[in-house]
N, C-alpha and C positions, 0 to 999 in steps of 0.2 A: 766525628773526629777520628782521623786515623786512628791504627793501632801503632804502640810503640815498636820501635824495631829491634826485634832480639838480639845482641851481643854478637853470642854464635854467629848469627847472619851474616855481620860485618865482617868477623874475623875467615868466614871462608870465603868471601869476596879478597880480602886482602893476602890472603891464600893462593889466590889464583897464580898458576906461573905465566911467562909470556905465550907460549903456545898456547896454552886454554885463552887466554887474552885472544889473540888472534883468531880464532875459532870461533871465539862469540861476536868477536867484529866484523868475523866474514871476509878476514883478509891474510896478505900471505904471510906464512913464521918469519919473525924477524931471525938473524942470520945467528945470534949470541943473547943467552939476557941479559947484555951490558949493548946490545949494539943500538943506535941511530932510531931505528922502527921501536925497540922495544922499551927505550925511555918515552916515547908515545906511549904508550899501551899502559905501566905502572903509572907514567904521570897521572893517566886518566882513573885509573884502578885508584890510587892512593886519594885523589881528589874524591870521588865520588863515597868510599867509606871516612873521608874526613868529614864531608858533610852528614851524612848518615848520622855518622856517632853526635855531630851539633847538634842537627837537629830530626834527633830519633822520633818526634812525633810529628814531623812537617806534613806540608802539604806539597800536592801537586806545584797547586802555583809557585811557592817557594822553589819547587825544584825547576818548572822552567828557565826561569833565570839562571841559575846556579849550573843546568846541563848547559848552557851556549857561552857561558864564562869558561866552562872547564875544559869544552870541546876547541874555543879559540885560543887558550892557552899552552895546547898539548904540541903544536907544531913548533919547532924554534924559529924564532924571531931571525934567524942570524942564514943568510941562503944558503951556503954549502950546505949545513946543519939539516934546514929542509928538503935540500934534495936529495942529503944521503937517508935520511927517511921514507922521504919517498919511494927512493931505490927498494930498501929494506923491508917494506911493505906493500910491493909492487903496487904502488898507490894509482897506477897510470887507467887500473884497472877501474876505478872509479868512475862514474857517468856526475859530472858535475851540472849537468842539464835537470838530472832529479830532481834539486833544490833552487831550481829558478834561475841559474846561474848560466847563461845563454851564454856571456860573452866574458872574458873571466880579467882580462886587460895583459897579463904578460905572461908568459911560460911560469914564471918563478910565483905567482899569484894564482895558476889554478892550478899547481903543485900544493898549494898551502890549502885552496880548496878540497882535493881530493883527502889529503890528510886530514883538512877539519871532519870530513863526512865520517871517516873511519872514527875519527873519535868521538862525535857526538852518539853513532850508532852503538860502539860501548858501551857509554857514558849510559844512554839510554839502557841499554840490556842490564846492566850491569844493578843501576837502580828498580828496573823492572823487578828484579830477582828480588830484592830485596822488601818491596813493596809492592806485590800485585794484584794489591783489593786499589792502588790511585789508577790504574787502569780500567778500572770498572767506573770509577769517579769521571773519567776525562770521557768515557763513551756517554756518562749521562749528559754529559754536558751539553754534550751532541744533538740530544734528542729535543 
């Protein structure tokens, strides 16, 4: 059974400003931390210690689910919205081929792609930090 997650942990996840945000996403500073990119980056921040503090003693598996909910949720629904996001986190720089995603159907769709990546890769880091003995968990799983 995991271990519980300490408090502390959470609240210096929630800590984090958007440029630390960006930096552990691996992508570029959003332009303001009110702008486009950077309501990416808190949505994703806020979601993953909302979950955290639920469920302090979870699991891996729990979190799969919960990282691909959080990471499809992070881009706006609404197109301009997404592609000033994208703009704002130079998302272009994204390889959407990574994730299987060979042929992506329209400009505006593998815009939403490159954004998901960036926010899953967060979403991921972000919980890693937080929990880094379920990384040892998912390598056994492996073997």
């Amino acid at each position: 059974m995991p271990a519980t997650i300490d408090p502390a942990t959470i609240a210096t996840i929630e800590d984090r400003t958007v440029m630390a945000l960006a930096r552990i996403a691996d992508c570029a500073d959003p332009d303001a931390e009110d702008s486009p990119g950077a309501r990416v980056l808190t949505y994703v921040r806020d979601r993953v210690a909302e979950c955290l503090r639920d469920h302090p003693d979870g699991t891996a598996e729990h979190w799969e689910d919960t990282r691909y909910e959080i990471a499809d949720g992070a881009p706006s629904v609404y197109t301009a919205k997404a592609w000033l996001e994208f703009v704002d986190l130079a998302a272009w720089q994204e390889d959407p081929t990574e994730i299987g995603r060979e042929q992506v159907g329209d400009l505006t769709a593998a815009a939403r792609v490159c954004l998901y990546m960036i926010a899953d890769r967060l979403a991921e880091a972000l919980y890693r930090e937080a929990r880094p003995e379920d990384e040892d968990e998912d390598e056994d799983e492996l073997l």
